[in-house]
N, C-alpha and C positions, 0 to 999 in steps of 0.2 A: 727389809721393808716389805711388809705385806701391800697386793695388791689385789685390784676389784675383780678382776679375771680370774687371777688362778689362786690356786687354794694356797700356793709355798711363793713365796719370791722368787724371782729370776733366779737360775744355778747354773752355774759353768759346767760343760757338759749337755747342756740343755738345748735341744733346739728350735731355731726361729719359730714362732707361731705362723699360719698360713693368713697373712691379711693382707689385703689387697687396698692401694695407697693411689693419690696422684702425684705428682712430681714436677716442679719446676723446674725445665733443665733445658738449655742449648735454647732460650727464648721461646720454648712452647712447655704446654702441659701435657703431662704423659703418664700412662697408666703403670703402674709398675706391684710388684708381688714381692713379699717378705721371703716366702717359700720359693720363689724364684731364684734368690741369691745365691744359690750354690753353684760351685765350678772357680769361683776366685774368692778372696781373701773382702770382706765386707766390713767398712767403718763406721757403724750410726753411730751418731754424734747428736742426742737431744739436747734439745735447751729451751727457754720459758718464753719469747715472742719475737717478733721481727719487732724494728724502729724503737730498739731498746740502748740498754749501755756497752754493760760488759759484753752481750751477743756477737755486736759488731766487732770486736773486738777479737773473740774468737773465728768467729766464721772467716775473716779476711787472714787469719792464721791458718787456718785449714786449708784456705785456696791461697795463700803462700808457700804451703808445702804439700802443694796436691800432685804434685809430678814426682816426688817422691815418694809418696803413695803407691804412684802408678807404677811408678818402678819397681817397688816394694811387691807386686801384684795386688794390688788391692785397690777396689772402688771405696768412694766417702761418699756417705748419703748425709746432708743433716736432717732433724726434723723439729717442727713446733709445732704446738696446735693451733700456726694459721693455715688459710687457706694458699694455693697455687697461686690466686689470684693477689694477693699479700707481698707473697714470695716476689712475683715480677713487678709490683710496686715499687718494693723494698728494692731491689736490684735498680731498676730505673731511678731511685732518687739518692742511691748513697753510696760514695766512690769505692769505702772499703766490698760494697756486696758486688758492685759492680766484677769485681775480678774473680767472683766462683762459678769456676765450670764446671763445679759436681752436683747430682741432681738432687731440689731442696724439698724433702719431703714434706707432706700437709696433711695435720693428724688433727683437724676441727672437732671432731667428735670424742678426741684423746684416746679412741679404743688399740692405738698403736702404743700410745701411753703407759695407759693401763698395763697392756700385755709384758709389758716391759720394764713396770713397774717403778715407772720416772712421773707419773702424775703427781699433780696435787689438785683433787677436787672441789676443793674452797676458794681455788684461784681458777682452776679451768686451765694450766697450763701445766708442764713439767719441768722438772730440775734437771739441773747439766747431768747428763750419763752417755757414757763412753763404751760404745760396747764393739768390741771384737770377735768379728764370726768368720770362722774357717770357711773354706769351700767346700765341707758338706753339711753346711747350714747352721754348726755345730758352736755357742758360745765358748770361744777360749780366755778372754780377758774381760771384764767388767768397773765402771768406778760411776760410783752416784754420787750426786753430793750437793752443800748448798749452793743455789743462785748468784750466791754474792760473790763465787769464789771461781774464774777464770782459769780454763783449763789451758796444756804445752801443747801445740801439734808434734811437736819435736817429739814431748815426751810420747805419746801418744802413739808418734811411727817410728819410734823406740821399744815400745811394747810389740806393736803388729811384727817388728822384722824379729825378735827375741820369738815370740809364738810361734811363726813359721821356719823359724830355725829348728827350735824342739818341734816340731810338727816332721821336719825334715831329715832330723839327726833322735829318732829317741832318747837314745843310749846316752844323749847330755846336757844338760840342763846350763842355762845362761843363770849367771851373779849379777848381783847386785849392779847398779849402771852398765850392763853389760850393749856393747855394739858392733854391728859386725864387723868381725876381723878380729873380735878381743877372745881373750882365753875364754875356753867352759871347760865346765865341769862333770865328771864321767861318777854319778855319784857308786858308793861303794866302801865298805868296809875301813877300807887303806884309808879314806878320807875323814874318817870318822876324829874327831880332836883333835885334827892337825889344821884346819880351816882357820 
């Protein structure tokens, strides 16, 4: 998917844009930096507006398994193109938001969007996209997709701990449903046709 920022799509390998965001988070608003993120393992998680369907849905997922997260090393940011002030609405009136304690990004202008190539400018909001960034800012995992279609946290911090495995182990690559403690794979020759 091409976007309005840059000239190629989002690429793994790629990293964060330097934008500067506010944050709904611990009951205040708070300034925070894309460029910033480096040193831990970072989960944005966009999606299309607060006081919607499927959103809630997700987001009380995410802060269902946000200590897993933590474990995992890694902060979860979500974002929409509401505002802060949306965000502590949206938390004050609905029991699923009520329970996230990670900080809720607010991308009104969509230029976080944009950058990241989750907009749709006909709507003024973005599509669910899942993106994984190393601690040094560095995109390792990515999935876009449509609105209609509800993302796993599970799956999601199934991805984050396989990335920081291979992050942590070069030399071997995690298969298919792979979770820690399960076999990998050390690719190589010997491997070739026998998989």
């Amino acid at each position: 998917m091409e976007n309005e920022l840059n000239e190629r799509p989002i690429m793994i390998g790629q990293k964060l844009p330097e934008i500067k965001f506010e944050a709904f988070h611990e009951n205040e608003i708070k300034e925070m930096d894309l460029a910033k993120l480096k040193g831990k393992w970072h989960v944005l998680f966009f999606y299309p507006k607060d006081f919607t369907f499927v959103c809630p849905t997700e987001l009380e997922d995410m802060a269902n398994h946000y200590e897993e997260f933590k474990k995992a090393g890694a902060e979860v940011i979500s974002f929409s193109t509401d505002t802060s002030i949306v965000h502590k609405a949206w938390q004050d009136a609905s029991e699923a938001i009520k329970k996230i304690k990670y900080p809720m990004g607010a991308d009104p202008t969509g230029k976080i969007c944009r950058a990241m190539g989750t907009y749709i400018p006909e709507e003024g909001v973005s599509l669910r996209g899942s993106f994984i960034v190393d601690p040094d800012g560095v995109i390792q995992v990515y999935e876009v997709h449509n609105d209609g279609i509800g993302r796993s946290a599970a799956e999601l911090l199934r991805k984050l701990q396989a990335a920081s495995f291979v992050r942590e182990h070069g030399d071997q690559v995690c298969p298919a449903n792979w979770k820690p403690g399960s076999d990998t794979l050390k690719p190589g020759l010997d491997l070739v046709g026998k998989i």
